[in-house]
C-alpha positions in Angstrom: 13.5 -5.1 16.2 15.3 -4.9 12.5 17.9 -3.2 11.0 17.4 -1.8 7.1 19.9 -0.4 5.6 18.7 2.7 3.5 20.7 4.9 0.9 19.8 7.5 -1.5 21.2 9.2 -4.5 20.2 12.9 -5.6 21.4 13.4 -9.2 22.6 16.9 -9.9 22.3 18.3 -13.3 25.0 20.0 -15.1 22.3 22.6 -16.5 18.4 23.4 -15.0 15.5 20.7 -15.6 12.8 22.7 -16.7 9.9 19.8 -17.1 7.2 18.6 -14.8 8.5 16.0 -12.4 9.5 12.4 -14.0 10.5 9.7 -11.4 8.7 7.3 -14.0 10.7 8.8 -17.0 14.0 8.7 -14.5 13.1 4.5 -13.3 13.2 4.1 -17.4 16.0 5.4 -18.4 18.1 4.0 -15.5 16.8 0.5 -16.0 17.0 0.6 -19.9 21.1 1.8 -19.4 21.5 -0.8 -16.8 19.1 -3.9 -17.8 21.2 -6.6 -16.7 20.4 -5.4 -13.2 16.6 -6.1 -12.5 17.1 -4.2 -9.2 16.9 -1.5 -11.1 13.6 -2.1 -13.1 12.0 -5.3 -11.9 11.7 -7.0 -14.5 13.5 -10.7 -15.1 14.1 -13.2 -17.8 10.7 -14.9 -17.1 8.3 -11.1 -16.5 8.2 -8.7 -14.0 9.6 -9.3 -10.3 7.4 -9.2 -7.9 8.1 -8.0 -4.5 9.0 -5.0 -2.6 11.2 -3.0 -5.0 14.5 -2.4 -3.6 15.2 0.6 -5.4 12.6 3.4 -6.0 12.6 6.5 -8.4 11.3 10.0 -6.8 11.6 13.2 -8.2 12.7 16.4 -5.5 13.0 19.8 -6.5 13.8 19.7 -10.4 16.2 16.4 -9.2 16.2 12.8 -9.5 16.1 10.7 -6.2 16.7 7.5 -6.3 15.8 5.9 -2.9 17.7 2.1 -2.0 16.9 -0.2 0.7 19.3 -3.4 1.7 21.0 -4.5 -1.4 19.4 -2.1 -3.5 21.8 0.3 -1.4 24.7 -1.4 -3.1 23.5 -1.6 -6.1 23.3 2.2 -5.9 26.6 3.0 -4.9 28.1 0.8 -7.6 27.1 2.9 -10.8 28.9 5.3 -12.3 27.4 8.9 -11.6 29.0 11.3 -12.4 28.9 11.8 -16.5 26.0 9.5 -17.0 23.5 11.0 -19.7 20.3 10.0 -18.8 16.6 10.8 -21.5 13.7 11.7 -19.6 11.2 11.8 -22.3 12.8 14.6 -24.7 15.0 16.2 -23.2 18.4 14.5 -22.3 20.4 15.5 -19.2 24.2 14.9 -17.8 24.8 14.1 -14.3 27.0 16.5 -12.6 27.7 14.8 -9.7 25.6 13.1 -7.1 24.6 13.8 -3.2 24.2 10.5 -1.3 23.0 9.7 2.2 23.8 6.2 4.0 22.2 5.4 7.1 20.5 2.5 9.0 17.5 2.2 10.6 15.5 0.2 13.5 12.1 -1.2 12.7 10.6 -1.5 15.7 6.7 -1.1 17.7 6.4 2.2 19.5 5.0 2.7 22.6 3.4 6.6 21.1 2.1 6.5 17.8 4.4 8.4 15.3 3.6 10.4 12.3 4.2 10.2 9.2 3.9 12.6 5.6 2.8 11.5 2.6 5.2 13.5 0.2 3.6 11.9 -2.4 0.5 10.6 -3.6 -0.3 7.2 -2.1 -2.3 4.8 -4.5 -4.0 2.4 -2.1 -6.6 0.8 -4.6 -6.3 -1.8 -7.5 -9.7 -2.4 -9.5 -11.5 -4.6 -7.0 -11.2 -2.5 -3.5 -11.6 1.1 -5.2 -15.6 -0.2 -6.7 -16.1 -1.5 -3.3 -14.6 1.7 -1.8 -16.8 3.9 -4.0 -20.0 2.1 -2.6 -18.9 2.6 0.8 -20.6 5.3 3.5 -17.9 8.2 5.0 -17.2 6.2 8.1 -17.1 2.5 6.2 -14.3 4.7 3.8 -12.2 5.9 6.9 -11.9 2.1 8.5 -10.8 1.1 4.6 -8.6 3.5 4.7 -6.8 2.5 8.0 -7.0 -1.0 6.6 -5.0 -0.4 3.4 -2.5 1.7 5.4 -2.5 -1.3 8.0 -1.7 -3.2 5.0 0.6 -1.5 2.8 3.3 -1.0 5.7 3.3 -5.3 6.5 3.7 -6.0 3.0 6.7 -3.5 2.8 8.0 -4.7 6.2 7.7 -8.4 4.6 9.0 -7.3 1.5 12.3 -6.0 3.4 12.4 -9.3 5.5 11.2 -7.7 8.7 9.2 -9.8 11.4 6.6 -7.1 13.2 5.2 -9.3 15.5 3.1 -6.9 17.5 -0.5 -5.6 16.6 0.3 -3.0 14.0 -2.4 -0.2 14.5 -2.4 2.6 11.6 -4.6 5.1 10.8 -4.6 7.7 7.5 -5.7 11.3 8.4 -6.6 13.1 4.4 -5.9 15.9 3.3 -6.9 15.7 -0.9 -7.4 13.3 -3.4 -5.9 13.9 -6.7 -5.8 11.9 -10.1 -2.7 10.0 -10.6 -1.6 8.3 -13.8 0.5 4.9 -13.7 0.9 2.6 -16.5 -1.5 4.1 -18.8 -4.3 4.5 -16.3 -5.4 7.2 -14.2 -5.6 6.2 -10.4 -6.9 7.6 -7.3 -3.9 9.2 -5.1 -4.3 10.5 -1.6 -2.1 13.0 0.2 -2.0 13.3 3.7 -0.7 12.3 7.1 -0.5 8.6 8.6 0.0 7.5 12.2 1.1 4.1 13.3 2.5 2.3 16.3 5.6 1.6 14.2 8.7 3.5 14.0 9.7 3.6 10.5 12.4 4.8 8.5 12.1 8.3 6.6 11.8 7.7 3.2 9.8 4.3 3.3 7.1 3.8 0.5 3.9 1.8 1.3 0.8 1.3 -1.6 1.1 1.0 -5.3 3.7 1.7 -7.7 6.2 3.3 -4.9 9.4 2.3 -7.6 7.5 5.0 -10.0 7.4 7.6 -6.6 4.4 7.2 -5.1 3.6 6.6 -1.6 6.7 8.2 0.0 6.8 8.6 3.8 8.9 11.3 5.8 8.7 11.0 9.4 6.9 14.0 11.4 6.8 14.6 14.9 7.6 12.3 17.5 4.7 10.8 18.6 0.9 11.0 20.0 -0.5 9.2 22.6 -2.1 5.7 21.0 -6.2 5.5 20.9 -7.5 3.2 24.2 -9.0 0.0 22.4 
């Protein structure tokens, strides 16, 4: 068992935001106004940072969300809110003020497999896996799937220094597939609904490019038998 500490940080707007959602446009403009952080845009003096990002941009109903894990929670907390004028693309808005939510979690197996929401697009693939996954039949596409799910939650787990030292069983149950675009190229993104034999916190991102939004998990029900092996 581990404990993560998680925050988050919903900016409110002092007028409407009438664009399309922007969590990439949001992770810009916060890491440009606060650059000697790289927490907040992973990038250092020698190139990018690579490792589980500690703090992740989402967008939520017309408002920023800007999800923290361990010291990204601090990080968080620290900046000024309130005031701060942030430009997404064009059009420049004020922070009003700021809802935040603090709470910890326990990382642990399950003994019931819990279910889990993709709120947002999940980008499994690089390059390499999504030619292979192409030439794959329906059945040989569902195990790959369960693989990259498999996956994507140990390298977050290792990325927030969490020892799962059980047989982590996962399985991805879809729902659509939609174009995505990240870094100037268009990626495939799946929504749908994940189980796993892990309990995991609400809000946890597994996949690709989860500090731009994607791959965000909320926790559904509380749990289903697991499959006999």
């Amino acid at each position: 068992m581990s404990r993560v500490r998680i925050g988050s940080v919903r900016l409110n707007w002092t007028g409407p935001y009438d664009g399309p959602p922007a969590p990439h446009l949001l992770r810009g403009a916060i890491g440009a106004r606060f650059s000697d952080n790289p927490l907040f845009h992973q990038h250092a003096e020698g190139g990018s940072v690579y490792r589980y990002p500690r703090v992740q941009y989402r967008w939520d109903a017309g408002s920023g969300v800007i999800a923290g894990f361990g010291e990204g929670v601090e990080a968080l907390l620290d900046l000024p809110w309130p005031g701060l004028t942030l430009r997404l693309g064009s059009r420049e808005m004020t922070v009003l003020d700021v809802t935040t939510e603090l709470h910890e979690h326990n990382i642990q197996p399950t003994d019931r497999l819990r279910r889990y929401h993709f709120r947002s697009p999940w980008l499994p693939f690089n390059q390499e896996n999504y030619a292979r996954y192409r030439a794959m039949s329906p059945p040989e596409e569902a195990a790959e799937r369960d693989r990259l799910c498999v996956a994507g939650i140990l390298m977050a787990l290792r990325g927030l220094q969490v020892q799962f030292e059980h047989r982590l069983y996962a399985a991805f149950h879809p729902k659509a597939a939609k174009p995505c675009r990240y870094k100037d190229q268009t990626m495939l993104g799946l929504l749908g609904d994940m189980v796993a034999n892990v309990d995991l916190p609400d809000g946890l991102a597994i996949g690709r490019a989860v500090s731009h939004g994607y791959g965000w998990l909320v926790r559904e029900s509380e749990g289903v038998p697991q499959p006999t092996v």
